[in-house]
C-alpha angles and dihedrals in degrees: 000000000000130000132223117231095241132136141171121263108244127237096261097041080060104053085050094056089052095053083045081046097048086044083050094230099165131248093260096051087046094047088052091048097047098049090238140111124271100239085057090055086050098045087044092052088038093066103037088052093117123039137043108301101222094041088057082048098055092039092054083041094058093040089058088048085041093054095046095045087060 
């Protein structure tokens, strides 16, 4: 079966994607700067588009240590 290269932005790659957000660097500049694709800086912004997006940081952040403490 093959994989597909993807993996998951870390936290602090994410935290880093919502200050180039909030400067209003575009997809396309945060992508370069990332390292990452533009369709995972997309999907990434897609999902964090209500909220504060700090507290839905932390809160992703707790459920990983969460899971791994079980």
């Amino acid at each position: 079966m093959a994989t597909s290269g993807f993996q998951h932005l870390t936290l602090d790659e994410r935290r880093s994607l919502f200050r180039m957000q909030e400067a209003r660097l575009g997809v396309s500049g945060m992508a370069a700067r990332l390292g990452r694709h533009r369709s995972t800086i997309y999907r990434m912004l897609g999902r964090s588009r209500f909220g504060d997006a700090d507290d839905q940081l932390l809160r992703g952040g707790e459920r990983a240590a969460d899971g791994a403490a079980r």
